[in-house]
C-alpha positions in Angstrom: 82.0 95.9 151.0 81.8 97.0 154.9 79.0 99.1 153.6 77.3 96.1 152.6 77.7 94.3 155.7 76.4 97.3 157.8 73.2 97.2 155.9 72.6 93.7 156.0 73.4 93.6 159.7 70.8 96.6 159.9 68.3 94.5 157.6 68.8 91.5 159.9 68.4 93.3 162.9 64.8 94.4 161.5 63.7 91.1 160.7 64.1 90.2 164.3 62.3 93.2 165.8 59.3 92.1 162.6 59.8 88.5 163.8 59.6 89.4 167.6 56.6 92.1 167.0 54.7 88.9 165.0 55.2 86.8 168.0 53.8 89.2 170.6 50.6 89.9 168.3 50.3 85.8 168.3 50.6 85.9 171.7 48.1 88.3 172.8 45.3 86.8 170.4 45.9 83.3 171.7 45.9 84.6 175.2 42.1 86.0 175.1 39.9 84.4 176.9 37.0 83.0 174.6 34.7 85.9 174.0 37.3 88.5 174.2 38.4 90.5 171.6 42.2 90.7 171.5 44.2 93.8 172.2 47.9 94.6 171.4 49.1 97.8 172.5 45.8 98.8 173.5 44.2 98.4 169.9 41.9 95.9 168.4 40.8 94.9 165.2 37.0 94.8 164.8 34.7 93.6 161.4 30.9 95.3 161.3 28.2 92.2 161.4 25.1 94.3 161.1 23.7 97.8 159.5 23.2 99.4 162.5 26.1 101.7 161.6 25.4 102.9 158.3 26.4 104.6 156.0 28.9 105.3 157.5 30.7 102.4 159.0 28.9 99.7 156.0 28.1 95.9 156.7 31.7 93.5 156.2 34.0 97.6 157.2 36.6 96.6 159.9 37.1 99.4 162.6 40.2 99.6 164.7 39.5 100.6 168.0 41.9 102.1 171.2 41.4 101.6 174.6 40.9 104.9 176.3 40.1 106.5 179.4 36.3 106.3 180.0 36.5 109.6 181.3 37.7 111.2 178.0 34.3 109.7 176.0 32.1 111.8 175.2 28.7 112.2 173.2 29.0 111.3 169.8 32.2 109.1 170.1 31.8 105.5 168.5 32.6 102.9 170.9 32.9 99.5 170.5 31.2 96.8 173.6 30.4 94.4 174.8 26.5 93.9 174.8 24.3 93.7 177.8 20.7 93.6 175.3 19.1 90.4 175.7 19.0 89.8 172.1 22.8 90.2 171.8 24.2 89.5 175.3 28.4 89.5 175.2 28.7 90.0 171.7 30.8 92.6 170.4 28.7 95.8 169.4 30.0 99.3 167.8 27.4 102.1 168.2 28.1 105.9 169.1 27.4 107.6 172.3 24.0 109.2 172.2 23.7 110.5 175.7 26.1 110.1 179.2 24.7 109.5 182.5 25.3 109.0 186.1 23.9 106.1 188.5 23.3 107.5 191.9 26.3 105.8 192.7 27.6 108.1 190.6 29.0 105.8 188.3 29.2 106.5 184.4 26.9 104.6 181.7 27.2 105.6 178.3 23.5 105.5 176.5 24.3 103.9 173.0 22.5 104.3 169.4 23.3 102.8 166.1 23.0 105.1 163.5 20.8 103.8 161.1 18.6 102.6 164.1 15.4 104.5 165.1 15.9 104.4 168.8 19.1 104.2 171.5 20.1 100.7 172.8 17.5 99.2 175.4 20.8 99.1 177.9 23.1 101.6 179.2 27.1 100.1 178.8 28.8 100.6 181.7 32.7 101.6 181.3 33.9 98.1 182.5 32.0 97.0 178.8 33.9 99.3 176.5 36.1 97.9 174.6 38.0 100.9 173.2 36.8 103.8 170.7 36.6 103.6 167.2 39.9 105.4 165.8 39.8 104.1 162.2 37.5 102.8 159.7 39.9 100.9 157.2 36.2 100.6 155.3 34.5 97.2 153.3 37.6 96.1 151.3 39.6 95.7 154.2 36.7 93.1 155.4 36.5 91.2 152.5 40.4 90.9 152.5 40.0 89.5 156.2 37.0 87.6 155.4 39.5 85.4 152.4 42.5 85.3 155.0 40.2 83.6 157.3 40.1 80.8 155.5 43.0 77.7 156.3 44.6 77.1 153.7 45.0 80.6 151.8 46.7 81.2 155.4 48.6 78.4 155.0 49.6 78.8 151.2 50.3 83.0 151.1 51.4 83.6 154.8 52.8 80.6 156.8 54.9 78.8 153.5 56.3 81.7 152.5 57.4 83.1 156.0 58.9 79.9 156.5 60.9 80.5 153.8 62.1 83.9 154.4 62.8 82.6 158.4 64.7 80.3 156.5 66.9 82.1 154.4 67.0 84.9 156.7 68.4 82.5 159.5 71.5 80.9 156.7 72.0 84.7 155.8 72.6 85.6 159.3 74.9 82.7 160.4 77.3 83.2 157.3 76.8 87.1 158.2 78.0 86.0 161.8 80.7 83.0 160.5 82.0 85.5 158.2 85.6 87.4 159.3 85.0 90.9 159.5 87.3 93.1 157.5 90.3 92.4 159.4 93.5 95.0 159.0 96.2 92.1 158.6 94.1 90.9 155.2 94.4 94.7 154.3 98.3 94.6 153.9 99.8 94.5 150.7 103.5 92.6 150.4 105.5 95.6 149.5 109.3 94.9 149.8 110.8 95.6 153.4 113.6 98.4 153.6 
């Protein structure tokens, strides 16, 4: 029975480092600025709009990037940025590093090149534009998965409802855990006969 009680204290324990982990993620996304992509812990989650990146990151593929020290990119790195083209000012764009060059100022710009395109990127990013470098292409299926979970109600209907009712539950297990007497050593004694 004490066993018992030391793993659902241990279970319980989880559930608020989940809970509290949920709440900084919620945080952080409503706490970008409009036209920033969200961080937490210095990764972001990223979806492919265009072919420019093909084959091998595919139209609808979400990319995790990690912020990094500009100083450790290098040519052929993917990076993800924000645009400076004309055509695609401030949007989010993920090509790889074609070339690295210095202003006479002697500041960095990273020369950019989508993969499937013909020629680099008409401007140089600057490292104040990088978002973070690709670490992990979680591939097409991922995106279509995001692509359903944008919509309201399946968000509402298979991830709000049913967290509500875990929080729920979880919260009554935890106060009868708490209410509850621990094992206490004057239950333990038996009424054998006194001498």
């Amino acid at each position: 029975m004490k066993a018992l009680k030391i793993v659902s204290r241990i279970g319980a324990g989880l559930m608020v480092v989940v809970f509290i982990l949920g709440l900084l993620i919620f945080g952080t996304v409503l706490k970008a600025k409009e036209g920033e992509v969200p961080s937490v812990l210095g990764f972001s989650v990223l979806r492919i709009r265009t072919g420019s990146m093909e084959p091998e990151y595919k139209t609808g593929s979400v990319i995790i990037t990690k912020n990094v020290d500009y100083n450790t990119l290098k040519v052929g790195d993917v990076i993800s940025f924000y645009s400076t083209s004309k055509d695609i000012s401030k949007l989010v764009n993920t090509h790889r590093i074609n070339d690295i060059t210095y202003l006479s100022t002697g500041e960095k710009q990273f020369i950019t090149k989508g993969d499937a395109n013909n020629s680099v990127d008409s401007e140089p990013v600057f490292y104040k534009k990088v978002i973070g470098k690709v670490v992990l292409n979680l591939g097409v299926i991922s995106g279509s998965v995001i692509g359903v979970l944008q919509n309201p109600t399946v968000i509402l209907i298979f991830i709000v409802l049913p967290l509500l009712i875990i929080t729920f539950l979880e919260a009554q297990n935890l106060v009868k855990l708490f209410m509850s007497k621990d094992d206490d050593p004057e239950e333990e004694k038996t009424d054998e006969p006194s001498e």
